[in-house]
C-alpha positions in Angstrom: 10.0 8.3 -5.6 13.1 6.7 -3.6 13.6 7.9 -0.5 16.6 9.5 0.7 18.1 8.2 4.1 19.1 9.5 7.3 21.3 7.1 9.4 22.4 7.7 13.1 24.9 5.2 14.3 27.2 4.9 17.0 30.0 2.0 17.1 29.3 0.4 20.7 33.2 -1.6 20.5 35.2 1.5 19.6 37.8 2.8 22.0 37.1 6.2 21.8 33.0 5.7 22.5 31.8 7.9 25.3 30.5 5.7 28.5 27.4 7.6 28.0 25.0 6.0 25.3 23.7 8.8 24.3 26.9 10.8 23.4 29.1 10.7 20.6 26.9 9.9 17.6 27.3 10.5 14.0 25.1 11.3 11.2 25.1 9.6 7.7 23.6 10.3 4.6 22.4 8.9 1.8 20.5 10.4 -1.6 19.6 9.1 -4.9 22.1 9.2 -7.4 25.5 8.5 -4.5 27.1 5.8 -4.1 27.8 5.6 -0.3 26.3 7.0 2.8 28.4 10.3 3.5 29.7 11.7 6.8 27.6 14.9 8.2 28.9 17.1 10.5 30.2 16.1 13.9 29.6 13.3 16.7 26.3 14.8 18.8 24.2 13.9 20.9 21.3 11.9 20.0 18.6 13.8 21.3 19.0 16.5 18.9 20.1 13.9 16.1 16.7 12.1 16.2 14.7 15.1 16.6 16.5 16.6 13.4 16.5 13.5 11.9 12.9 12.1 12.3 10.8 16.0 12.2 8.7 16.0 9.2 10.9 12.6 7.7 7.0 11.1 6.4 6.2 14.0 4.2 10.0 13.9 3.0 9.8 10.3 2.4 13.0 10.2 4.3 14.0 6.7 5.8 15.8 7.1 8.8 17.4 4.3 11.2 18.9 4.9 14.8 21.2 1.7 15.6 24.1 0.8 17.3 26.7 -1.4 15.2 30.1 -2.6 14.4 29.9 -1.3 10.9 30.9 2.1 9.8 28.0 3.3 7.3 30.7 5.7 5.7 32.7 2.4 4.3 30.1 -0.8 4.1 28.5 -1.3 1.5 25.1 0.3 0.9 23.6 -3.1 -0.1 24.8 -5.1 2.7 24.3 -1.8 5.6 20.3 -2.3 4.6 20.3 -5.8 4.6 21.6 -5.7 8.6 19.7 -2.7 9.4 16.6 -4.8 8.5 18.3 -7.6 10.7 18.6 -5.2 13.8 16.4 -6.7 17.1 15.2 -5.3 19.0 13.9 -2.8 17.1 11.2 -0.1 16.5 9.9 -0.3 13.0 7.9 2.2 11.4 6.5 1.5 8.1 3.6 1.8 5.7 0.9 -1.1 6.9 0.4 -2.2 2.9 1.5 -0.3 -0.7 0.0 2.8 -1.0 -2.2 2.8 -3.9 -4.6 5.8 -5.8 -7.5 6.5 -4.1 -6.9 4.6 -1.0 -5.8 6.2 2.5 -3.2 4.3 3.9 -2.2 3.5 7.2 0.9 3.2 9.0 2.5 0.5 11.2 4.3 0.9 14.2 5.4 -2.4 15.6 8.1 -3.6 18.5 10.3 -6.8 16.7 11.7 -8.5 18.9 12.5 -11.3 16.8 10.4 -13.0 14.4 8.4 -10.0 12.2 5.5 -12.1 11.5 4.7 -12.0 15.8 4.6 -8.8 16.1 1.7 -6.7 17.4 1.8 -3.1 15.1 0.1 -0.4 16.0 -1.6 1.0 13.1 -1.7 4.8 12.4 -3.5 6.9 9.7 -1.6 9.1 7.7 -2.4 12.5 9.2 -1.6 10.8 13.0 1.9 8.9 11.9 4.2 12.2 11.9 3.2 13.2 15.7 3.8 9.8 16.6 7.0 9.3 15.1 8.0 12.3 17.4 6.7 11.0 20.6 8.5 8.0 20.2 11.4 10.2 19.6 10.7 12.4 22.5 10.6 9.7 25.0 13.5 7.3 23.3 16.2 9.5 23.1 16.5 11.5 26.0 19.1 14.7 27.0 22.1 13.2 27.4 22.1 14.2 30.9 18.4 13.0 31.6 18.6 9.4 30.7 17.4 7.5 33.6 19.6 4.5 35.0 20.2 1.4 33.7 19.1 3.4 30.5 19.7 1.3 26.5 19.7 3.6 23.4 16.5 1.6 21.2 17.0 1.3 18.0 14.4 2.7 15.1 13.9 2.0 12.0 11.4 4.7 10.0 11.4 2.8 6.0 9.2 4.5 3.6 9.6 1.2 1.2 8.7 -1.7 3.5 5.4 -2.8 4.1 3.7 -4.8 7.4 2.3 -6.7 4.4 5.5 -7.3 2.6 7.1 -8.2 6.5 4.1 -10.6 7.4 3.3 -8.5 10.4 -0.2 -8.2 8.7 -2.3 -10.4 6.4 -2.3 -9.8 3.0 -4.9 -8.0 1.8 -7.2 -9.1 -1.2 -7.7 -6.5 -3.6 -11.2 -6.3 -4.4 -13.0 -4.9 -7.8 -14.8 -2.5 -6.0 -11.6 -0.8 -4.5 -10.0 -0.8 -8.0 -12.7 1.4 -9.0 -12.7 3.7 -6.2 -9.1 3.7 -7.2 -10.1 6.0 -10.3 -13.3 7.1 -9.3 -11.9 10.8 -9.3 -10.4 10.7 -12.8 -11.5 13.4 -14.5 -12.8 11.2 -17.3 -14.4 8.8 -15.5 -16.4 11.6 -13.3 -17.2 13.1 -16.9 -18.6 10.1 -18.1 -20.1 9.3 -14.4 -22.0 12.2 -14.6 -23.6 12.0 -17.8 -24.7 8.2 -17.0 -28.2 7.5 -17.3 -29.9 4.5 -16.4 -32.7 4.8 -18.9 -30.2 5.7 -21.6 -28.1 2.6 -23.1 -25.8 4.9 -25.0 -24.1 6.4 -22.0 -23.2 3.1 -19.9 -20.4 2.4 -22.9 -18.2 5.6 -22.4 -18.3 5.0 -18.4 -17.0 1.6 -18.3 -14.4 3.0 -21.4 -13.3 5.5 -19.2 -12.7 3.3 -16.3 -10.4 0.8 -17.9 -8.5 4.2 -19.5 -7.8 5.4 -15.7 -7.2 2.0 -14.8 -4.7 1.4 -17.5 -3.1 4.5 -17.2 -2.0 3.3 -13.3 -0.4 0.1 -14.7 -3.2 -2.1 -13.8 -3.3 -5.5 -16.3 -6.0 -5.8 -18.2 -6.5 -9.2 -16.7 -7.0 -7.1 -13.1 -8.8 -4.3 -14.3 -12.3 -4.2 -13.1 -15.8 -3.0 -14.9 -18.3 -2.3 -12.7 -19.3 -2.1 -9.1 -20.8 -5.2 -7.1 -23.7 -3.6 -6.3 -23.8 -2.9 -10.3 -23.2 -6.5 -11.6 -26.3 -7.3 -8.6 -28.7 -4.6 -10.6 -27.6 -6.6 -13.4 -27.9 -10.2 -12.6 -30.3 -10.5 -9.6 -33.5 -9.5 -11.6 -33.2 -12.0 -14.0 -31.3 -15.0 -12.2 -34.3 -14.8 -9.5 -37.1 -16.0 -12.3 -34.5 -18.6 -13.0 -35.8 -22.1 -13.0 -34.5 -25.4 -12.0 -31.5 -26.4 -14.7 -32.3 -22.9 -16.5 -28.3 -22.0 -16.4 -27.9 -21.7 -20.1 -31.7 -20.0 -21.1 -30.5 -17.5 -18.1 -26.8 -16.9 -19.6 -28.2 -16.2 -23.1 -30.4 -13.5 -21.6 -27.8 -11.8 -19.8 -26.1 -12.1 -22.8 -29.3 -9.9 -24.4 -29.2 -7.5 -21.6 -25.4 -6.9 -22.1 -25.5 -6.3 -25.4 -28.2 -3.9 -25.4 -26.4 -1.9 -22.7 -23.0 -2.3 -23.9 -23.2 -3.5 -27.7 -23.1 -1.7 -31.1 -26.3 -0.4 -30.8 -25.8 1.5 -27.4 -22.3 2.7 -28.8 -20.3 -0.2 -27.6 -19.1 -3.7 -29.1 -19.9 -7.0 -28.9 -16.7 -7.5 -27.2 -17.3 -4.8 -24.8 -21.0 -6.4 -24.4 -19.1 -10.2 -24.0 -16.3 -8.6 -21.5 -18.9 -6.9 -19.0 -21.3 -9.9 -19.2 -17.9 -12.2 -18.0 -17.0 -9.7 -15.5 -20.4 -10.4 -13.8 -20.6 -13.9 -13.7 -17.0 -14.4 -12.3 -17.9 -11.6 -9.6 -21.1 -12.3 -9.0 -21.4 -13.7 -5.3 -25.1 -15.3 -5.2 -26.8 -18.6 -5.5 -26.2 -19.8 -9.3 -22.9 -18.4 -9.8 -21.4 -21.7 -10.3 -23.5 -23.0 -13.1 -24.2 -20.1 -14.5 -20.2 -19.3 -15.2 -20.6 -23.2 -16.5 -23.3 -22.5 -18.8 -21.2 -19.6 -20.2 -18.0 -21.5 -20.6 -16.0 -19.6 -17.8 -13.5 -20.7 -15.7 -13.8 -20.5 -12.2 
């Protein structure tokens, strides 16, 4: 969904600016589907501005930004307004901490840029803490007009629902591991079905589990070449029992019994295919994080 956004902006160089920072700023607007930010209502005060602008603008996925600038959002263009509104320092930026993604609570992060994004120090934020945040910062930023104290600069803030620390470099990347792809879809409906008529004495049932997995994964645009089988501590039950009576340069006797294994539990005969049997058995060597793991993916032909 594409966020609409709110823009408060005052024009620091313009003769008719009130001495008074917080006086004598406008409200702009932007939705999905115009073409331009548009003029709303009259020059305000701030204080109320922000508080109107920024109260409940996370679960409206409304971006909002609070600057000072030459340029007058009602006749720049849109393209280039963001771009400099993403140059803006210093600056209070509020923004998701990485993508959100299915099945994962996400954080938020609330950093001071002063310059260089990648230096900053964020403050992170769950999602059900981020709103009463946002409004303390608002609280104590923008001040009555009348109860600014001296010496007082209007900071600017930027709230953008589709920047990410991650995308910025204010965090590390995050590695996306199989584990979290599956807890991803571990509430689909068909993959608790199938979850909850898995039995591990019963071959025929471990087939329509991993099926239903790779559906729900496939159904939230995940590549094939992502998508991910079974749990680590799964592919350990697996591989551990077997690679532990594993003898010196046994690699490629080892392989062909996993092979065996998979194909019992994943093959034609338990409901499944070969290719099914093949895929899982490839998923746990390459995932597989024990002694072995190098030769054995060698024995089977796999890259690393």
């Amino acid at each position: 969904m594409i966020a609409s956004h709110t823009v408060l902006w005052r024009n620091p160089r313009a003769s008719t600016t009130s001495a008074n920072p917080l006086l004598g700023w406008q409200r702009f607007e932007w939705h999905r589907g115009t073409q331009c930010f548009q003029r709303t209502g009259s020059p305000a005060p701030l204080a109320s501005l922000a508080m109107a602008a920024l109260e409940g603008a996370v679960a409206a996925i409304r971006n909002v930004t609070i600057t000072q600038q030459v340029e007058n959002p009602e006749t720049a263009s849109p393209g280039a307004l963001l771009t400099a509104f993403m140059r803006v320092r210093p600056v209070t930026l509020v923004c998701r901490e990485r993508p959100a993604r299915p099945g994962v609570n996400s954080r938020w992060a609330m950093a001071w840029l002063t310059g260089d994004a990648r230096k900053a120090q964020p403050q992170m934020l769950p999602d059900s803490a981020i709103q009463a945040a946002i409004n303390a910062l608002a609280k104590e930023s923008y001040p009555s007009f009348n109860a600014a104290p001296s010496m007082y600069a209007v900071p600017s803030l930027l709230l953008d629902h589709e920047a990410t620390a991650e995308g910025l470099g204010i965090v590390e990347p995050k590695k996306i591991t199989p584990d979290m792809i599956l807890a991803m879809v571990a509430e689909d409906p068909d993959v608790r079905e199938a979850g909850g008529r898995w039995d591990r004495a019963t071959p025929e049932t471990y087939p329509p589990l991993i099926r239903a997995r790779l559906a729900a994964q496939a159904r939230l645009g995940i590549a094939e070449a992502d998508q991910a089988l079974i749990f680590s501590g799964e592919v350990d039950g697996h591989m551990l029992p077997i690679v532990f009576r594993m003898g010196r340069d046994d690699e490629a006797v080892t392989v062909q019994t996993l092979r065996q294994q998979f194909r019992r539990l994943y093959g034609v005969q338990a409901g499944g295919s070969e290719e099914l049997a093949e895929r899982v058995l490839v998923f746990c060597l390459r995932t597989y994080q024990h002694s072995h793991a190098e030769g054995l993916k060698r024995a089977a032909g796999i890259a690393a």
